[in-house]
MOPAC internal coordinates of N, CA, C and O (Angstrom, degrees):
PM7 1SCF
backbone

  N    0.0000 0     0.00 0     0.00 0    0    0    0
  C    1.4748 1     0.00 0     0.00 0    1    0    0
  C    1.5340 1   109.40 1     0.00 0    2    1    0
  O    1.2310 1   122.23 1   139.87 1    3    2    1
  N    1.1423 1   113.33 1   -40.13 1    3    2    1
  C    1.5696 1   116.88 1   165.46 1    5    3    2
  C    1.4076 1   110.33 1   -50.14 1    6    5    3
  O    1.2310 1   104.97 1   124.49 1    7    6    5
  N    1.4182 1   145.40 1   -55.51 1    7    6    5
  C    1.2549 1   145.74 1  -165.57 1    9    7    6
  C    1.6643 1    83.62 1   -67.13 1   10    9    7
  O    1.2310 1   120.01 1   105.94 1   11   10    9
  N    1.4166 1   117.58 1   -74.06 1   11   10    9
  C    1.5086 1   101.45 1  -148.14 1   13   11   10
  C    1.5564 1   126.37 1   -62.49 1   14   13   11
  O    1.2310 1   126.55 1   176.14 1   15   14   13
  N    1.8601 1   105.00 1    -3.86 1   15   14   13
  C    1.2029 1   108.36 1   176.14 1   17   15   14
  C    1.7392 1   111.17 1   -77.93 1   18   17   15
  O    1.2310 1   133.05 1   149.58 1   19   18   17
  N    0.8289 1    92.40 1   -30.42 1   19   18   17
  C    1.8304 1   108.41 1  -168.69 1   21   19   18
  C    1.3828 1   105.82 1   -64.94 1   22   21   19
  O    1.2310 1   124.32 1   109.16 1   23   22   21
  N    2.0441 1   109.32 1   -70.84 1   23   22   21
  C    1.7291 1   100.66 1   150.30 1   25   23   22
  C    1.5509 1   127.49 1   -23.83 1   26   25   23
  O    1.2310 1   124.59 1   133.49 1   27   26   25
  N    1.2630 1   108.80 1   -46.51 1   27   26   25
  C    1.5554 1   112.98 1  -150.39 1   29   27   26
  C    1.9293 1    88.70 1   -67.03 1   30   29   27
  O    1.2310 1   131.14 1   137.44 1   31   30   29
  N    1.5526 1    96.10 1   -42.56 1   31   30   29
  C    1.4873 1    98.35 1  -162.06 1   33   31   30
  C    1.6699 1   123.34 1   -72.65 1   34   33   31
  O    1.2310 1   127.93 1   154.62 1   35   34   33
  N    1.7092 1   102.34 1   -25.38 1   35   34   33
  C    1.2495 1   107.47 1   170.51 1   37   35   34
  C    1.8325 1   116.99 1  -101.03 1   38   37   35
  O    1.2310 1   119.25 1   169.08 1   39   38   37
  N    1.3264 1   119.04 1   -10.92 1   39   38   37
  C    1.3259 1   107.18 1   162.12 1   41   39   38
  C    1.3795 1   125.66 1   -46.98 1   42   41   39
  O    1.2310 1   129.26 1   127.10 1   43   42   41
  N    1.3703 1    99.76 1   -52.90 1   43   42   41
  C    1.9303 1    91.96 1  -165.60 1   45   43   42
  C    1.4030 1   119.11 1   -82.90 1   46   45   43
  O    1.2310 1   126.48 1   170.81 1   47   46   45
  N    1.8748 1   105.14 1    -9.19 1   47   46   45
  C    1.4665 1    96.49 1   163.83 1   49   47   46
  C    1.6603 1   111.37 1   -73.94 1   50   49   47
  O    1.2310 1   123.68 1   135.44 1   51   50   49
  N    1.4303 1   110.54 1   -44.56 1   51   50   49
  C    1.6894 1   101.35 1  -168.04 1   53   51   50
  C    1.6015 1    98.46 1   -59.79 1   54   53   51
  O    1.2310 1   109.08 1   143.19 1   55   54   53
  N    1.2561 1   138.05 1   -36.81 1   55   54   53
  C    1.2268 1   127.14 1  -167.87 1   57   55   54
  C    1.2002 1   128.01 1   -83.12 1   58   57   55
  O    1.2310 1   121.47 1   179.50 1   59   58   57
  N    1.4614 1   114.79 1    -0.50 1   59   58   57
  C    1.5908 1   141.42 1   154.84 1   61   59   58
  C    1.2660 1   132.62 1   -76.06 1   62   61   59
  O    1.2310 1   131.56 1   145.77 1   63   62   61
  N    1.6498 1    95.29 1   -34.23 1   63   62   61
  C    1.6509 1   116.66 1   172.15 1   65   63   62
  C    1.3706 1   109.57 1   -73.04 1   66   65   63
  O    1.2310 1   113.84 1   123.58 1   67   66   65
  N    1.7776 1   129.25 1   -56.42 1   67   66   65
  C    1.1897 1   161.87 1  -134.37 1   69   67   66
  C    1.8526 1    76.87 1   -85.71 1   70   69   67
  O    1.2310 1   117.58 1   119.84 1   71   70   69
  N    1.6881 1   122.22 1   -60.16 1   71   70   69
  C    0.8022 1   118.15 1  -157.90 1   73   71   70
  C    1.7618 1   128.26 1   -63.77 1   74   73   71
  O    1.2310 1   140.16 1   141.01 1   75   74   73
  N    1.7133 1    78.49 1   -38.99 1   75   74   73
  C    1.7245 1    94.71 1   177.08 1   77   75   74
  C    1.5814 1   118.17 1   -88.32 1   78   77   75
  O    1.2310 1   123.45 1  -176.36 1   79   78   77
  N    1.6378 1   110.99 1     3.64 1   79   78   77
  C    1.4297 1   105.90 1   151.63 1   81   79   78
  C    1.2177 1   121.02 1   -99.52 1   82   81   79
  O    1.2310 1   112.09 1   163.51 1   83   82   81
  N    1.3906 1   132.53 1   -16.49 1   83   82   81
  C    1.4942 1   140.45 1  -160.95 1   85   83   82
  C    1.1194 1   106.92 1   -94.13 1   86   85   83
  O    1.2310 1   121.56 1   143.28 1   87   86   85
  N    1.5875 1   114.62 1   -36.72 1   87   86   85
  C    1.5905 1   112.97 1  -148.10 1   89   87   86
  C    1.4613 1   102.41 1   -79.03 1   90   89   87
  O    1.2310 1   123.11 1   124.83 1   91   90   89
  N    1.7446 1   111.65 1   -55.17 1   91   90   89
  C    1.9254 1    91.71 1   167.98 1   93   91   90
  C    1.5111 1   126.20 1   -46.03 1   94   93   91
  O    1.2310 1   121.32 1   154.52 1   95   94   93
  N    1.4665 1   115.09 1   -25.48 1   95   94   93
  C    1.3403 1    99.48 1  -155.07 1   97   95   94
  C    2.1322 1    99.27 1   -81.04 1   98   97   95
  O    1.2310 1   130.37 1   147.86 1   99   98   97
  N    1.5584 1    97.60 1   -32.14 1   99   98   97
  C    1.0953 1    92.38 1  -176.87 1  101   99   98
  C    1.7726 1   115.12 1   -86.89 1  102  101   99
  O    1.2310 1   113.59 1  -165.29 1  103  102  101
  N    1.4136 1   129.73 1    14.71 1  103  102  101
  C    1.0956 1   135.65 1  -172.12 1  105  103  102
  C    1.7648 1    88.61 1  -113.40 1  106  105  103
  O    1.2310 1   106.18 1   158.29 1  107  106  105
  N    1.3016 1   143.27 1   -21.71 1  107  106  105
  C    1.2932 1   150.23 1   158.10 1  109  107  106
  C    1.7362 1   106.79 1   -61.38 1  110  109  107
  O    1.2310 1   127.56 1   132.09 1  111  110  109
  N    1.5557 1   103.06 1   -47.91 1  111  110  109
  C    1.6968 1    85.05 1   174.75 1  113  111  110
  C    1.3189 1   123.33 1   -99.17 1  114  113  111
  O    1.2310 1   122.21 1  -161.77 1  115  114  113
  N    1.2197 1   113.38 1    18.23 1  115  114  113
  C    1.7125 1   109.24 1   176.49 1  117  115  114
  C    1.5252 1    93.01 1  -103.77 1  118  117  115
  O    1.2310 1   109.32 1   165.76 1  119  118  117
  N    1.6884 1   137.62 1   -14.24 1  119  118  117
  C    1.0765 1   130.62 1   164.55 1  121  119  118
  C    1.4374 1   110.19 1   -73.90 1  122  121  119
  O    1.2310 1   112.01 1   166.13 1  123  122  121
  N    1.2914 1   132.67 1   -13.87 1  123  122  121
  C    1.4173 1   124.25 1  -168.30 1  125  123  122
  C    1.8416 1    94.34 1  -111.10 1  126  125  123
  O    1.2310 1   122.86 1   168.29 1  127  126  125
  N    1.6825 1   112.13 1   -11.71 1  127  126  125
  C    1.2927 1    89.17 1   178.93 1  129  127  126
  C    1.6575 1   105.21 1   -79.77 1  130  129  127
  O    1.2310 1   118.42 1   157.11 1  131  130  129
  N    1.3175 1   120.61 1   -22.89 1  131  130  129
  C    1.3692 1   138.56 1  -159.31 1  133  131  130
  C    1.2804 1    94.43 1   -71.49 1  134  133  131
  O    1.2310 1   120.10 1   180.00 1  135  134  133

């Protein structure tokens, strides 16, 4: 229960972070692959 709280607690920040740096950059190159 310790592991899955810890996961629980740092998943949705990295995948919030991950998201709001990645997502322009990769929504910039699927417009330039297009």
């Amino acid at each position: 229960m310790g592991y899955e709280s810890r996961t629980a607690g740092y998943e949705p920040i990295s995948a919030s972070t991950i998201g709001k740096q990645y997502a322009p950059m990769s929504f910039e190159i699927s417009l330039h692959d297009n």
